[in-house]
C-alpha positions in Angstrom: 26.9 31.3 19.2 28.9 29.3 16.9 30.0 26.8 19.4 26.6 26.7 21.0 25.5 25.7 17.7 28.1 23.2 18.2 27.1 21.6 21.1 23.4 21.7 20.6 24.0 19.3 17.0 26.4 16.9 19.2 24.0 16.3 22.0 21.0 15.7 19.4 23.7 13.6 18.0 24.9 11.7 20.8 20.9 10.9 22.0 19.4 9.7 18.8 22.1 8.7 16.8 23.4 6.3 19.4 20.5 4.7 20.2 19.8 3.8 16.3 23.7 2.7 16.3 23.4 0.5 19.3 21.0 -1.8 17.3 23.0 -4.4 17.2 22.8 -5.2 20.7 18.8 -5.8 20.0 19.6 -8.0 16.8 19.7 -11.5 18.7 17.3 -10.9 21.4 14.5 -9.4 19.3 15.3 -13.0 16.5 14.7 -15.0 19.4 11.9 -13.1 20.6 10.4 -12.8 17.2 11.9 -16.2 16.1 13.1 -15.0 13.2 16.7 -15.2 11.4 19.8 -12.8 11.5 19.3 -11.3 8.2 15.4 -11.0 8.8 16.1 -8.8 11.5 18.7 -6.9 10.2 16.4 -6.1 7.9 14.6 -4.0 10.0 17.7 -1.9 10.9 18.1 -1.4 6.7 14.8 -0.4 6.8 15.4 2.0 9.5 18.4 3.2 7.0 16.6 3.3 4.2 13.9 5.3 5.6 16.4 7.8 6.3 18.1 7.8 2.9 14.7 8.5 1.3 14.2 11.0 3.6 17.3 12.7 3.4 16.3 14.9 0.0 12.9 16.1 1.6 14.5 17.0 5.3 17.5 19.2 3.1 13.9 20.8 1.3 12.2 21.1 4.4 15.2 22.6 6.7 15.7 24.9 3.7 12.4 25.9 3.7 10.7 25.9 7.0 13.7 26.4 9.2 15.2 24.1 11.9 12.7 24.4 14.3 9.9 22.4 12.7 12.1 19.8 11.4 14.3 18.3 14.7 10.6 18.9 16.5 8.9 16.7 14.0 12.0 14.7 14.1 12.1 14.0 17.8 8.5 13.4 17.6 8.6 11.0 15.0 11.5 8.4 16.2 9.9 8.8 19.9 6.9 7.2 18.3 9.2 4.6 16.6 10.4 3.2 19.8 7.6 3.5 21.6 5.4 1.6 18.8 8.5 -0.3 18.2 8.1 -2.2 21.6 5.3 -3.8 21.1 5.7 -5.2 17.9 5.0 -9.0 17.3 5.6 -9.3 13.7 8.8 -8.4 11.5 6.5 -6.4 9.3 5.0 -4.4 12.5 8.6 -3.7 13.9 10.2 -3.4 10.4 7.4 -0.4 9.6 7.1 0.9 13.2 10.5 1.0 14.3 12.3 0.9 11.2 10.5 3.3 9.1 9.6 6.0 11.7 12.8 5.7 13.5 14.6 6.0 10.4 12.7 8.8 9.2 13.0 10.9 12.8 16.6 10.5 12.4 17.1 11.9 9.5 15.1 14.8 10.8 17.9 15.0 13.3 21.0 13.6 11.9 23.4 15.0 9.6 21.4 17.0 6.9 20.3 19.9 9.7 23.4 19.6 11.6 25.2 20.5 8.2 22.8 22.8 7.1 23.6 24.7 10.3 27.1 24.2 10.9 27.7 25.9 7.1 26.7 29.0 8.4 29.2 29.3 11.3 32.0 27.3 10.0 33.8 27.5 6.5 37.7 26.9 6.8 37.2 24.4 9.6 34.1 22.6 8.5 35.6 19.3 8.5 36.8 19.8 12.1 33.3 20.9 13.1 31.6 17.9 11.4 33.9 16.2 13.3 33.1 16.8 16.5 29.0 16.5 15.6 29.1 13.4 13.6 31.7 12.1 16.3 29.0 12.3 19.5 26.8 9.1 17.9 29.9 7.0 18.4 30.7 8.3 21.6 27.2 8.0 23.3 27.2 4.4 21.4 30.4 3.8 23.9 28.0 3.8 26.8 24.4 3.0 25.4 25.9 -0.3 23.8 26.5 -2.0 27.0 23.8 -0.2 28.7 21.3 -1.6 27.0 22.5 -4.7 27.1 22.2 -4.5 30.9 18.6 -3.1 30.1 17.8 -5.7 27.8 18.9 -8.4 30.4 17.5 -6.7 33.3 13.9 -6.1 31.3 13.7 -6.9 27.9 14.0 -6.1 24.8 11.0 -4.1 24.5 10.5 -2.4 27.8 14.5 -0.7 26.6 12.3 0.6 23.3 10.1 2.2 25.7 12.8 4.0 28.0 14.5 5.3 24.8 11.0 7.0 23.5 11.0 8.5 26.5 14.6 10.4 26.2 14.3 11.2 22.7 10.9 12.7 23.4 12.5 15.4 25.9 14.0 16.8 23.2 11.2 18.7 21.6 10.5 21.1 24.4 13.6 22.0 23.9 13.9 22.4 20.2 10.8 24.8 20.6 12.2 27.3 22.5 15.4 28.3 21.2 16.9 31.6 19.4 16.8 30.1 15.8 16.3 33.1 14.3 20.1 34.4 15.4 21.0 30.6 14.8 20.0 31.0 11.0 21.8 34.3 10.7 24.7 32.9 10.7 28.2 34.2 10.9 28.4 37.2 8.9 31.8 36.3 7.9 30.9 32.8 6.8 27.6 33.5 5.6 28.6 36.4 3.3 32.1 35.2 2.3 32.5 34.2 -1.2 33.7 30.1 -1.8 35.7 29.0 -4.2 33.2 27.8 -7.3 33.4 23.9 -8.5 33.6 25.1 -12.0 35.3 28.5 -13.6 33.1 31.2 -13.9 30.2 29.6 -11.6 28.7 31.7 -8.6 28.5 29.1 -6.0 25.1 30.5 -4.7 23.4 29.6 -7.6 23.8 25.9 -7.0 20.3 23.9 -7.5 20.0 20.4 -7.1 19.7 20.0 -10.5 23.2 22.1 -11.3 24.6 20.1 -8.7 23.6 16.5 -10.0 26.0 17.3 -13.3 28.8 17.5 -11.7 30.7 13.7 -11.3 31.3 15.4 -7.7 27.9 14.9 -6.4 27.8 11.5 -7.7 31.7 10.7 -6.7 30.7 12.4 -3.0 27.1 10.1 -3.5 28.9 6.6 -4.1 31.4 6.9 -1.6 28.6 7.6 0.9 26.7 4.6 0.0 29.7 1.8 -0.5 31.1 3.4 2.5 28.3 3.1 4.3 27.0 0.1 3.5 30.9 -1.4 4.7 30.6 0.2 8.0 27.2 0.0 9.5 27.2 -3.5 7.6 29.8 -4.1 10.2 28.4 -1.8 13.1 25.1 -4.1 12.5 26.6 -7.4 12.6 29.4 -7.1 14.7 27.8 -8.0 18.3 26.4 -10.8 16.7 29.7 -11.7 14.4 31.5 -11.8 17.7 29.3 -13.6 19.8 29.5 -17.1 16.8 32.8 -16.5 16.8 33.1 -17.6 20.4 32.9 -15.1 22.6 31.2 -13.6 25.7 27.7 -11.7 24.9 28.9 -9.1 27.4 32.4 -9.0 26.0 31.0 -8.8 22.6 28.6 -5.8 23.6 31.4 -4.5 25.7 34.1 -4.4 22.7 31.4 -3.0 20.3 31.0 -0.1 22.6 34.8 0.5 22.7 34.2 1.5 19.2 32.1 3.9 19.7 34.4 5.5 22.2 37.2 5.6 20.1 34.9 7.0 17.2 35.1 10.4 18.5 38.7 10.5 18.5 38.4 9.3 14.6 36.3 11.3 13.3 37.6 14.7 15.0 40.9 13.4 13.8 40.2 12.5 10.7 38.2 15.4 10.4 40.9 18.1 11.7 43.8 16.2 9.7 41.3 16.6 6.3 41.7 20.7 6.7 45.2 19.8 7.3 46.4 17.9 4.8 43.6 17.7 2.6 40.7 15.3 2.0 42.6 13.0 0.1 45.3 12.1 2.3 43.3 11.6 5.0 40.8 9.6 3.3 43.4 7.0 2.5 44.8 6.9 5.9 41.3 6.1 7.4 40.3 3.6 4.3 43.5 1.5 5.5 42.4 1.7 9.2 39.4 0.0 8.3 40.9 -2.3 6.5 42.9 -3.3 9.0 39.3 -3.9 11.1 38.4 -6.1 8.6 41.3 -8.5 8.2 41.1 -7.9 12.3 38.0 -9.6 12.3 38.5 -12.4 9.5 41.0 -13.6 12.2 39.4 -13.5 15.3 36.5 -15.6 13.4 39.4 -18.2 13.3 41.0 -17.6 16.4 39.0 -15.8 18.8 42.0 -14.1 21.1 41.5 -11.0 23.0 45.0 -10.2 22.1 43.3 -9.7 18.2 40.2 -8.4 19.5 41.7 -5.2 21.0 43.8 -3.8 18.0 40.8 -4.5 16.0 38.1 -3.0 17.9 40.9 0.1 17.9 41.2 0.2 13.9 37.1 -0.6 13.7 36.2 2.3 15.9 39.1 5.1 15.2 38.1 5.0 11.1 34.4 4.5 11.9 32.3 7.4 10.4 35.4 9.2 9.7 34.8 10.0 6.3 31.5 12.1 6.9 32.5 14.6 8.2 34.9 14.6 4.9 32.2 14.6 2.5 30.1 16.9 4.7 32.8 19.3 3.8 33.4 19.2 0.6 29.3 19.6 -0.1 29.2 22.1 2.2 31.8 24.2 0.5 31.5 23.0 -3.0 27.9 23.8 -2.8 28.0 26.4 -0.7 24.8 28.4 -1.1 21.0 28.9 0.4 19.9 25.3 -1.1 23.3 23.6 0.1 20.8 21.7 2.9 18.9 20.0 0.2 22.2 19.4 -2.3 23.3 17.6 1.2 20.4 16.0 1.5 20.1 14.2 -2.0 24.4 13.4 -1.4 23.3 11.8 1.9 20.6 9.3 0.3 23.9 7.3 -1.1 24.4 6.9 2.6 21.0 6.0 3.4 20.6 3.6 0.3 24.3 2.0 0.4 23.7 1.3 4.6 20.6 -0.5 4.3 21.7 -2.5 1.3 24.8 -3.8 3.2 23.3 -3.9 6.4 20.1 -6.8 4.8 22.5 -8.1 2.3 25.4 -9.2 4.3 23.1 -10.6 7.2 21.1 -12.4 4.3 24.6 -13.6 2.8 25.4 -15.0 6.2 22.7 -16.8 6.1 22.5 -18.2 2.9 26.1 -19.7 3.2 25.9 -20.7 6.4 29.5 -18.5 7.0 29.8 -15.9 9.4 32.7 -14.2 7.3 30.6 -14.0 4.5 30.0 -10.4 5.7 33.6 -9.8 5.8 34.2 -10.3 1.7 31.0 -8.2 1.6 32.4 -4.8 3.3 36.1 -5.5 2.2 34.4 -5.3 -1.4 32.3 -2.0 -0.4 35.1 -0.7 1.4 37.6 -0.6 -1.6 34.9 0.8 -3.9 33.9 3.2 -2.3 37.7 4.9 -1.9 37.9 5.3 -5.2 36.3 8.5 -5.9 38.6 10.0 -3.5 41.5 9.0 -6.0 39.7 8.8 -9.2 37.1 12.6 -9.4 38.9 15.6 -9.7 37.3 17.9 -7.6 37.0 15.2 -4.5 40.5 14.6 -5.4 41.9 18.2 -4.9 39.4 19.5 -2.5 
């Protein structure tokens, strides 16, 4: 059961996760459509990320609550009818509330909170490996919808590609409604009922509230990496189609090279992920902060020079550090916080992520635009990046988990 548990987060994963992801395929043809600017549209993807931030909290509340069948049904539902009202918007507003807030809000319902909340009660000593492998199958599915769409788009627009994607995402709730969750929420007896190590001396760890929680410097050390973290990489996920594409080269290539990423993300993550319950969180939080570093000074070059010879190596940095720390934080929550509210401690933790992306996602578009300079969005994410490292080095308890 435990690895069907598996599989069924990564596929929910790897259909609505990679379709929000591949956004940045849609960011110049919807402008031109819409006639509106870069950072106007990428407003709409914040928007979408910001929606799922703010939802975060109330889908940990609600999984804990009223169970997992109810919330990736309503959560299928709900980002269906963002694409599919999404399509024929005419308006930034109508495509920014459409797609970006009911999109945003159904993929929260699907995305990480759940997937944790259900992965904690079959995996404890290998969590980070098992986050891993979920959080990995956005990237890979990114890998093939990126340049997909981009046929799509070609082939039929912008907007007929919304509809096709409602349609997918909608198959899932059949699905969703018919399966075992009861045994799903049991659990692992062995995980379940096997006592963690408390943050603090003399706390039981199943007592944790969100309110215990939010006095630790943990929470807020695991909140802040999540949301400068965030906002450096989908910043960069968001942009980086377009980025490519001023910079010189091929729409097709751009695309192509963006999905690349996403194929290598899987490898990153599980890696990242498995070398964390190796060698600790720490360690391998530095060795993925560098690899995305590299990205960055990757692309500050290619914006100069645009060679293929510097495209590959950083399109391999860019996509093999990509999302590769959270499955790290997913981790430490999951086992610091361990406990029958741990979905909606999660949830809160993963509104950093939600805030931080849609913040870096509008601002370096809107930076770009006000300076006229593509790598305007490179000082922003270099900046996010190295902030949000620092609790990994700085907070005790991230430190030595």
């Amino acid at each position: 059961m435990a690895l069907a548990v598996l599989v069924f987060c990564f596929v929910v994963s790897a259909i609505v996760g990679s379709m929000g992801q591949s956004f940045s395929v849609f960011l110049l043809p919807i402008s031109q459509t819409l006639q509106l600017e870069r950072g106007e549209i990428a407003s709409v993807y914040s928007m979408s990320l910001l929606a799922s931030g703010l939802a975060s909290p109330l889908v940990g509340l609600l999984f804990d609550r009223l169970g997992p069948r109810i919330v990736y049904a309503a959560g299928a539902s709900v980002a269906a009818a963002g694409y599919a009202l999404g399509s024929g918007a005419d308006s930034l507003l109508e495509i920014g509330l459409l797609y970006g807030g009911l999109a945003g809000i159904g993929g929260a319902l699907t995305g990480g909170v759940p997937h944790a909340a259900l992965v904690s009660r079959w995996f404890r000593e290998n969590a980070g490996t098992a986050m891993g492998i979920v959080f990995s199958a956005g990237g890979l599915a990114t890998a093939l919808t990126s340049p997909v769409s981009q046929v799509l788009i070609d082939a039929l627009g912008w907007r007929s590609t919304f509809g096709l994607y409602a349609i997918v995402i909608g198959c899932i709730v059949p699905v969703v409604l018919f399966m075992p969750w009861r045994q799903i929420m049991a659990g692992d007896p062995m995980v379940a009922h096997r006592p963690n190590e408390p943050l603090e001396p003399g706390r039981d760890p199943h007592v944790w509230t969100i309110g215990s929680a939010m006095r630790t410097p943990s929470f807020w050390g695991l909140f802040f990496v999540y949301f400068f973290t965030g906002g450096c990489t989908t910043a960069l996920a968001a942009h980086m189609v377009s980025y490519l594409t001023v910079a010189g080269f091929d729409p097709l290539v751009a695309a192509t090279a963006f999905g690349f990423s996403g194929l290598l993300t899987p490898f990153g993550m599980i890696g990242f992920g498995t070398l964390s319950d190796r060698i600790g969180r720490r360690r391998s939080a530095a060795l993925s902060y560098a690899a995305t570093g590299l990205a960055v000074i990757g692309l500050f070059l290619v914006g100069f020079w645009p060679s293929i010879a510097i495209l590959i190596p950083t399109i391999f940095f860019f996509g093999i550090s990509s999302g590769s720390r959270g499955p790290m934080v997913s981790a430490i929550a999951l086992n610091m916080f361990a406990g029958h509210r741990v979905g909606g401690i999660y949830g809160a933790i993963s509104l950093g992520g939600g805030l931080g992306s849609a913040f870096g996602t509008w601002f370096s578009g809107a930076l770009q635009d006000w300076t006229g300079e593509p790598t305007a969005l490179l000082w922003y994410t270099g900046t996010a990046l190295f902030i949000g490292a620092l609790p990994f080095f700085t907070i005790g308890g991230i430190r030595h988990s």
